[in-house]
N, C-alpha and C positions, 0 to 999 in steps of 0.2 A: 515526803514532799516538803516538809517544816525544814526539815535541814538544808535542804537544798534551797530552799526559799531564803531561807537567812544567810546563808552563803551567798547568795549573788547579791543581795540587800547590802550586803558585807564589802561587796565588788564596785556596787553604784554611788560609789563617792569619790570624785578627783583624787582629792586627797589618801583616800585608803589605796585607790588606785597606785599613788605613786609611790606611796609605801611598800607596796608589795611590790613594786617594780624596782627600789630598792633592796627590798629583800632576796629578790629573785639572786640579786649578784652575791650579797654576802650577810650574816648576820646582823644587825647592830641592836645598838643600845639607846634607849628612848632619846638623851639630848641631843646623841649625836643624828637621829632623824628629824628631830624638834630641831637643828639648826640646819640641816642641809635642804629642807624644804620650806624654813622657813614660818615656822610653826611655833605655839607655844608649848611647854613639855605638857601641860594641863592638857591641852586638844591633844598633840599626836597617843598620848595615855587613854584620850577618849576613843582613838578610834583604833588603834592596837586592842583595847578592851571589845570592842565589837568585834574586833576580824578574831581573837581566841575563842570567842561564844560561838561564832559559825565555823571555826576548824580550820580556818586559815592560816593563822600563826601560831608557833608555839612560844613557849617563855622556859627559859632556864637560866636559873644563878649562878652567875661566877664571882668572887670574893669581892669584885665594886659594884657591879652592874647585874642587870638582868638583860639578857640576853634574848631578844627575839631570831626567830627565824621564820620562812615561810616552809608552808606544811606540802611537802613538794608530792606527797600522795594526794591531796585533792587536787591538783592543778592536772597533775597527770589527767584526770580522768578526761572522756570526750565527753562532748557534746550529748551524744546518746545516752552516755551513761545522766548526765544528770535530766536527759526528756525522758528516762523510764517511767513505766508504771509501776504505784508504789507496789507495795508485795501484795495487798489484798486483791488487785487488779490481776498481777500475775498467780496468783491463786486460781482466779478463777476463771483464765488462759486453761491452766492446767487442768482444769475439772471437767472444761470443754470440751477439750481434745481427748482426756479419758472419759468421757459421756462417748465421742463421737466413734473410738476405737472400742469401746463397748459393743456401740451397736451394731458395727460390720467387723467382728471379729468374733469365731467361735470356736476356742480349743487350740488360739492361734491361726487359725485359718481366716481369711477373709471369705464372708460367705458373698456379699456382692461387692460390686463397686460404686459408691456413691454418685449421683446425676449431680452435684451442687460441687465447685470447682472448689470452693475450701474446704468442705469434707472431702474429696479427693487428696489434694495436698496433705492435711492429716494422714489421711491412711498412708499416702506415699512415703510422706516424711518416717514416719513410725515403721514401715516397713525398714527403713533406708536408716533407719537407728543406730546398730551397730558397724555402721561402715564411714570410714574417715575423709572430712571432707580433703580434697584436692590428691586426694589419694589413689594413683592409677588401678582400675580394675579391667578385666579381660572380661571380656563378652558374658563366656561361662559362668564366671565368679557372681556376675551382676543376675546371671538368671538363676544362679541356685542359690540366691538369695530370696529372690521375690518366688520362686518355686516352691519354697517353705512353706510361706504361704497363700498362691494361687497358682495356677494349673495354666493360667494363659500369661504367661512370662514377656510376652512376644508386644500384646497389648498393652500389660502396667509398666512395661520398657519404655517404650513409644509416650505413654503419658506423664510419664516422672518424666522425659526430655521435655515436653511440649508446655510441661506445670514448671521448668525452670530448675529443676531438683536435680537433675544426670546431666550431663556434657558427657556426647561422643565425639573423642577426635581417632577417626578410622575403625580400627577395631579393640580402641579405649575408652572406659569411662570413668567418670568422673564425678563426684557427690559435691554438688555444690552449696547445699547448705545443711 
């Protein structure tokens, strides 16, 4: 979360702003940003040094100059990616849901089916594990999945559609997430 935090710190300044929107189009070199925005080389150095500390720009020398560029793998990222939770959060996502397939799971088998709609989803999802989302499956394929591990194929069908998890179109399905 530090990093990310100093990245967008890194974002909230006009000026760094229009640097990296300089950069976006092409590398340069400190004067020549210090005079097209109108800057002095002392500032635009100050705030190039802040956007390198959060991963925004890189620097590389060529025989006059140092060379900025913008760091075009963080820009890529979306939105989502920088409102993740950080890894000790998704750690303990993970610990949940193998707690929760723990308890209605025995031998691989599902021994009930959970009354609470997101230990449902669990178990559905984790059922639904090795099959590719957006990937057509035929009726059969979908129940000798969930046959593996429950006997009533017909009902954790019906509920992975209703939890949002299958899409039938006719006699196709479909893993939505």
């Amino acid at each position: 979360m530090d990093a990310t935090l100093e990245l967008l710190k890194a974002l909230a300044d006009q000026n760094r702003l229009a640097i990296a929107a300089m950069l976006y189009r092409e590398e340069c070199y400190v004067e020549l940003l210090a005079s097209r925005l109108n800057l002095t080389s002392a500032t635009t150095c100050h705030h190039l040094k802040k956007m390198e500390e959060a991963g925004l720009v890189t620097c590389r020398r060529t025989q006059f100059y140092q060379m900025y560029s913008l760091n075009r793998d963080v820009l890529s990222l979306t939105l989502e990616a920088f409102l993740q939770a950080d890894p000790d959060t998704r750690d303990a996502d993970r610990k949940y849901r193998d707690e929760i397939i723990g308890s209605f799971f025995r031998s691989g088998r599902l021994t009930t089916i959970p009354a609470q709609r997101k230990k449902r989803e669990v178990i559905f999802a984790h059922i639904l594990r090795d099959l590719k989302p957006a990937t057509p499956y035929t009726e059969k394929e979908i129940n000798e999945v969930i046959l593996a591990c429950h006997e009533d194929y017909c009902l954790i069908r019906r509920e992975m559609i209703a939890c949002g998890l299958l899409r039938r179109d006719r006699d196709t399905y479909y893993v939505l997430r």
